[in-house]
C-alpha positions as CSV (number, residue, x, y, z in Angstrom):
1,X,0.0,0.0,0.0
2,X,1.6,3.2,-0.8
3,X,2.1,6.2,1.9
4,X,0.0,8.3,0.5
5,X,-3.1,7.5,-2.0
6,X,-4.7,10.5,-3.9
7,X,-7.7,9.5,-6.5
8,X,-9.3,12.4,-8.7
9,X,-9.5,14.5,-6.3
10,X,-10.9,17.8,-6.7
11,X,-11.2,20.8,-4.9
12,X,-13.3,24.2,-5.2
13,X,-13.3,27.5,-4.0
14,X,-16.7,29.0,-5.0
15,X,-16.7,28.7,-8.8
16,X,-13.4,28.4,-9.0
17,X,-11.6,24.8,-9.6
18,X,-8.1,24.7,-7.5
19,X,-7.5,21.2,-8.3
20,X,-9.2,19.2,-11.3
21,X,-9.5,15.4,-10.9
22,X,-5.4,14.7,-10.4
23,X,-4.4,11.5,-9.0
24,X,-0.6,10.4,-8.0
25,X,0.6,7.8,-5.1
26,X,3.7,8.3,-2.7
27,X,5.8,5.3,-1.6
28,X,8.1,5.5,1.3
29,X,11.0,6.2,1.0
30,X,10.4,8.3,-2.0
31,X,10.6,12.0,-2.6
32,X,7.7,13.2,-5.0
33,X,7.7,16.9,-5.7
34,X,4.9,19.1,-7.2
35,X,5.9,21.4,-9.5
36,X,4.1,24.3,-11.3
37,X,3.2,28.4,-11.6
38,X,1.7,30.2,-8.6
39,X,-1.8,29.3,-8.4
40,X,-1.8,25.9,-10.1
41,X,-2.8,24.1,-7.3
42,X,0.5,22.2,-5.3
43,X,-0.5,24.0,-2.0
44,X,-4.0,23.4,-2.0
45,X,-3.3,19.6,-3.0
46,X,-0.8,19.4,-0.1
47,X,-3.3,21.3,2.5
48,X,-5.8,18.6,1.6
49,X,-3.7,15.9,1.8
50,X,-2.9,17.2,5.5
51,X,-6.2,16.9,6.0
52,X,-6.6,21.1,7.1
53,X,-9.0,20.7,3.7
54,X,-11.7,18.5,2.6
55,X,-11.8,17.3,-0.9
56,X,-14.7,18.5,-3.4
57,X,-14.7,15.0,-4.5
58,X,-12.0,12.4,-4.9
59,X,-10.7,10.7,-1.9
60,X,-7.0,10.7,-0.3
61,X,-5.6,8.5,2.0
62,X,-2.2,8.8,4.2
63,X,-0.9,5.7,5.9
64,X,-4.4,3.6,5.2
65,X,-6.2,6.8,7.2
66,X,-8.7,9.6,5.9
67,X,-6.6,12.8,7.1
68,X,-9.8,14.7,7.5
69,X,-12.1,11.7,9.8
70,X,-9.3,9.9,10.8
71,X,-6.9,13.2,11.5
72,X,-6.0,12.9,15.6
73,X,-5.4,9.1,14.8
74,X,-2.5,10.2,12.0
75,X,-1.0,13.4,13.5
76,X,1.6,11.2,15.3
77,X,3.0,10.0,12.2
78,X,2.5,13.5,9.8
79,X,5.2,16.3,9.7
80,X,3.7,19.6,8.1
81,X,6.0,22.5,7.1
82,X,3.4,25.1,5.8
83,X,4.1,28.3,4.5
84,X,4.6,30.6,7.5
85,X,6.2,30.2,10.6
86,X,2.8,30.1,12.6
87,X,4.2,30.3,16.3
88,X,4.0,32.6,18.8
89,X,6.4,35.6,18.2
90,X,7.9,35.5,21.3
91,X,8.6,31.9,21.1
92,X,12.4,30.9,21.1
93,X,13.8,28.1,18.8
94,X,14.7,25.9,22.2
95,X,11.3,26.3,23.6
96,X,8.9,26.1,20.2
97,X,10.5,22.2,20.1
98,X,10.2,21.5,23.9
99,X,6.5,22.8,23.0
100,X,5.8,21.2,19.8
101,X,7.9,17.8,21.0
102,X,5.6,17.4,24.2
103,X,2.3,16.3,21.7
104,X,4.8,13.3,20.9
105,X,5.3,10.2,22.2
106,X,8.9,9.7,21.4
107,X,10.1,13.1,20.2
108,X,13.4,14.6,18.9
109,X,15.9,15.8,21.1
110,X,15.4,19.7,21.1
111,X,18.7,20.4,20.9
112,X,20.0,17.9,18.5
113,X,17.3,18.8,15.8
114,X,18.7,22.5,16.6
115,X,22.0,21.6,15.5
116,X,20.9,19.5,12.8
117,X,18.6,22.6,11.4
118,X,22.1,24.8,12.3
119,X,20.5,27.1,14.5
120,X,22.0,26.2,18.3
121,X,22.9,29.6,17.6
122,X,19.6,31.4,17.9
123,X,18.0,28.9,20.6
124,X,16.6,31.4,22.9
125,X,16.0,34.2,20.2
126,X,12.5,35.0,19.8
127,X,11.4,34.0,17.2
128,X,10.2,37.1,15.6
129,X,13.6,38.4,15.5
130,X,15.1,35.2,13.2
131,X,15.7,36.0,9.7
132,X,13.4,35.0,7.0
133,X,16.2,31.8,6.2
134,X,16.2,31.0,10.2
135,X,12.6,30.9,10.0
136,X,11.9,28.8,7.3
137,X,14.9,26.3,8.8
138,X,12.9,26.3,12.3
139,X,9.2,25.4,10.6
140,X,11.7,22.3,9.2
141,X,12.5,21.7,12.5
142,X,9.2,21.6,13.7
143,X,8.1,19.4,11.3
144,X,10.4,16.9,12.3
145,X,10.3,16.8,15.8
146,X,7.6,13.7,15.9
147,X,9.5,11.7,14.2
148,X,7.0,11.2,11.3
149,X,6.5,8.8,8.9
150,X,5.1,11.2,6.3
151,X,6.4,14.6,5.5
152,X,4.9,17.2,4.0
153,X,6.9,20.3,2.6
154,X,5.9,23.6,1.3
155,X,8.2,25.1,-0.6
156,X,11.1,24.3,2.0
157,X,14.1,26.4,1.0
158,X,12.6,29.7,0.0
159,X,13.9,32.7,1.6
160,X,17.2,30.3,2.6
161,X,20.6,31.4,1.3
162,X,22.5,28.6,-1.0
163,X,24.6,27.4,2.0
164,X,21.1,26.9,4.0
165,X,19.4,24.8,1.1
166,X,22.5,22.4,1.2
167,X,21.8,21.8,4.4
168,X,17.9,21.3,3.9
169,X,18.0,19.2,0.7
170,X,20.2,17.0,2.9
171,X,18.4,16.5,5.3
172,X,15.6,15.5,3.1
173,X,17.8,13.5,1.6
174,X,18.8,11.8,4.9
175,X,15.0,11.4,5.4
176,X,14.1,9.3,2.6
177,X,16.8,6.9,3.2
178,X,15.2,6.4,6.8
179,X,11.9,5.1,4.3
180,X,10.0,8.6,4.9
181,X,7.4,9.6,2.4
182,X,7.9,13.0,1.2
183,X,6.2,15.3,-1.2
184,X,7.2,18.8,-1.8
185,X,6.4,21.9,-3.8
186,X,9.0,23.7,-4.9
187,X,9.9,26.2,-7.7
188,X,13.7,25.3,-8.2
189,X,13.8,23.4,-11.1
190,X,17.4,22.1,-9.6
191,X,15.9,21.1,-6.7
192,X,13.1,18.8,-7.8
193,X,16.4,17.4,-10.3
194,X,18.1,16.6,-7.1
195,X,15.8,15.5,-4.6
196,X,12.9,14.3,-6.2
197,X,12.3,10.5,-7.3
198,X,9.4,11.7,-9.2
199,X,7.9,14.9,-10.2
200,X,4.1,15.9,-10.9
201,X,3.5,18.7,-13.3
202,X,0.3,20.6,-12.6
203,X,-0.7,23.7,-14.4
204,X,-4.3,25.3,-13.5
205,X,-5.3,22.4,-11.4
206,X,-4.8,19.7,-13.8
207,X,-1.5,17.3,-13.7
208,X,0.2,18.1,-17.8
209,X,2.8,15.9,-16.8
210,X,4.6,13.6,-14.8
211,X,7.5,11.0,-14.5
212,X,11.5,10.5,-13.0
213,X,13.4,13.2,-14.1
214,X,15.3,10.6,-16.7
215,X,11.6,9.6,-18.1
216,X,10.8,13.6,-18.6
217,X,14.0,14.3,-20.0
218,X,14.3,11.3,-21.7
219,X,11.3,12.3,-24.5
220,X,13.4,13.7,-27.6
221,X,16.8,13.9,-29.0
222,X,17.6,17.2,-30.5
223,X,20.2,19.9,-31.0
224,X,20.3,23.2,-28.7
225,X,21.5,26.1,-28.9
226,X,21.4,29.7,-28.0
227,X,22.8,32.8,-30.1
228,X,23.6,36.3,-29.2
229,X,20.5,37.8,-31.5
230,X,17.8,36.3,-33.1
231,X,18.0,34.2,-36.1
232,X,15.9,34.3,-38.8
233,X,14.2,30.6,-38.6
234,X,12.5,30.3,-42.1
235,X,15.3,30.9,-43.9
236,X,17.6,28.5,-41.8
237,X,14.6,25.6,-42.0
238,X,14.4,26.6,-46.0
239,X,18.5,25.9,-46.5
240,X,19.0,23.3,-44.5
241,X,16.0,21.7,-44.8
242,X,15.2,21.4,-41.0
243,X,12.9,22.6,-38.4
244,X,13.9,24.9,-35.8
245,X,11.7,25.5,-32.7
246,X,12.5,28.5,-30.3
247,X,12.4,27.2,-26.9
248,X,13.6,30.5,-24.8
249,X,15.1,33.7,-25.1
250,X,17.7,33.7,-28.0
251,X,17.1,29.6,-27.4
252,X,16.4,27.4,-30.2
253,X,16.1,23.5,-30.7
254,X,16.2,20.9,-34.0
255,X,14.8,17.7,-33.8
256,X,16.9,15.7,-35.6
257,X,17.4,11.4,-34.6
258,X,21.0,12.1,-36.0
259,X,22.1,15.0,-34.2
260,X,26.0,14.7,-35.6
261,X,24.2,15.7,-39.2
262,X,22.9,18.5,-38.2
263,X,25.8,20.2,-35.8
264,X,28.3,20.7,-38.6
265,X,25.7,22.6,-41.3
266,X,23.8,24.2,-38.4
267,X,26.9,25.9,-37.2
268,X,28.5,26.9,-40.2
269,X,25.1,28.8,-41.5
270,X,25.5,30.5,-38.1
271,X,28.8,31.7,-38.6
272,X,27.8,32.2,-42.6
273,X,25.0,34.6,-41.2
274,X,27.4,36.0,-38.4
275,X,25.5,34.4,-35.5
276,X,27.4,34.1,-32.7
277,X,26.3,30.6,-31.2
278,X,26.4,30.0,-27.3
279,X,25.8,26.4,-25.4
280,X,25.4,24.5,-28.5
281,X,24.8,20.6,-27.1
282,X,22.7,17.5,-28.2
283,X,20.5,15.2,-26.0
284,X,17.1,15.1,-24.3
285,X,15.0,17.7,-23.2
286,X,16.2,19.4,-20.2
287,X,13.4,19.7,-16.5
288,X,13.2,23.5,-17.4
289,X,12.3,22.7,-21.3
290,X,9.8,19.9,-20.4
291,X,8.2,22.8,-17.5
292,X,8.0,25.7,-19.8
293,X,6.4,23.3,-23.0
294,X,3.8,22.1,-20.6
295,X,3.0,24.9,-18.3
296,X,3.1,27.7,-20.9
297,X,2.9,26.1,-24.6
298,X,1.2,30.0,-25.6
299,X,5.6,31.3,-25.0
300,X,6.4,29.8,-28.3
301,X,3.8,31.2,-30.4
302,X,4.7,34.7,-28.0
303,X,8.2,34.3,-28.9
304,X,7.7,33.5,-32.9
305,X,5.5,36.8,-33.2
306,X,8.1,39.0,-30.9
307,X,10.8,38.0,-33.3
308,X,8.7,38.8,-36.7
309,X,8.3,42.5,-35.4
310,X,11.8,42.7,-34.6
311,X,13.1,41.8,-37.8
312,X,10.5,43.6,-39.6
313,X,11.2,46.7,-37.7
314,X,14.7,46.1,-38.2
315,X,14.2,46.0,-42.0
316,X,12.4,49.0,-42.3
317,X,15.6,50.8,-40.3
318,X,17.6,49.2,-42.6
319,X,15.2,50.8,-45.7
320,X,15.3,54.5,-43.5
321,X,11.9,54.2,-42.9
């Protein structure tokens, strides 16, 4: 039976859809982590999987248990780090675990989870006087302090300078080789590529996509490159007789199954047309491709247009007019 057991669930606010039939299982000892723009839907689908939400329709299922009926019976085994703080100001580090660690029956040392979250320092500082990166390290803390079987992260390293987020991802790390389920939201597209087992796409409620990073990145072979100003892509498709897809700023792809028949033409029309090329490599898509194509497919078509009305008003400079 998996840790946690989500089935087309869907959730509502008013008229509004937040979550649209989406349906994904966590194992433990696996890190699955929801990725997607603001507003898609990850922290609604976490809050209801906490059980602080009830589910339009659909059903979930943590450890065997509804976390909305069955929630005092699973609390013992469910870490939550929400986003927020949500203690008392005045609460010190020290004290928010005695707290927090008293509701368990075989908590955390206080003080080791301190130095394990690096802030020993700031024990007895209230807590309204931690910065934003201490903050966000003490909610981990917090979450940990029961020793749960499931964990529950909300976007765990913002606000956390790069030296902090080593530590965190580590520590998450750490917990999935103890056999913890974890899901997380996140959006670091290099932190779902080094934590996450799987990842779950979801764009305006709906899941567009999801896999093992190799599986999303695995899904074309193709030829990348970026260039210091924009080419002119129907006349490089027209001579070389190949199709070039913008996919970014100044960012272009070829499809190609042979990609060592397409690098030497492709570059030396560059240079012909006195393109300078940057970061020209072959392979599968990478995590931030895959996001962008699933999550905003309308950038393309964006992009295509922004770089006909350059050229064309580029032409007419060139014409004085």
């Amino acid at each position: 039976m998996p840790a946690i057991e989500v089935r087309n669930l869907t959730v509502h606010f008013g008229d509004f859809c937040a979550v649209n039939d989406i349906s994904f299982d966590v194992d433990m000892g696996e890190v699955v982590t929801l990725l997607g723009p603001n507003g898609a839907g990850k922290t609604t689908t976490i809050e209801t999987v906490e059980g602080f939400r009830e589910p339009g329709a659909g059903t979930v299922r943590v450890l065997g248990l509804d976390p909305v009926t069955d929630h005092s019976r699973l609390m013992d085994a469910l870490g939550v780090m929400l986003q927020g703080l949500g203690i008392y100001p005045q609460l010190p580090p020290l004290r928010a675990l005695r707290l927090f660690g008293a509701y368990y029956e075989n908590p955390r040392d206080p003080s080791e989870l301190l130095e394990t979250v690096n802030l020993t320092h700031v024990a007895k500082t209230p807590a309204k006087r931690l910065s934003g990166g201490e903050r966000q390290r003490l909610a981990l803390a917090l979450c940990l302090v029961g020793r749960p079987k499931v964990v529950l992260l909300d976007e765990p390293t913002s606000g956390i300078d790069p030296a902090g987020r080593i530590k965190v991802r580590s520590i998450i790390s750490g917990l999935r080789d103890e056999g913890v389920a974890i899901i997380l939201t996140t959006h670091e597209l290099d932190e779902a590529e080094r934590l996450a087992d799987r990842v779950i796409i979801i764009s305006e409620g709906s899941i567009v996509s999801s896999g093992s990073i190799q599986d999303l990145t695995r899904t074309s072979n193709a030829v990348r490159f970026q260039t210091t100003t924009p080419i002119d892509r129907e006349m490089l498709t027209r001579e070389l007789n190949i199709m070039v897809e913008i996919c970014g700023s100044l960012s272009y792809r070829v499809l190609t199954d042979d990609p060592s028949r397409v690098i030497a033409p492709l570059t030396a029309w560059l240079a012909t047309n006195h393109h300078e090329i940057l970061n020209l490599r072959s392979g599968g898509d990478s995590l931030e491709e895959i996001y962008l194509a699933v999550t905003q497919p309308q950038l393309n078509d964006q992009r295509v247009r922004t770089s006909r009305i350059s050229r064309t008003r580029s032409s007419r400079r060139a014409r004085g007019g």
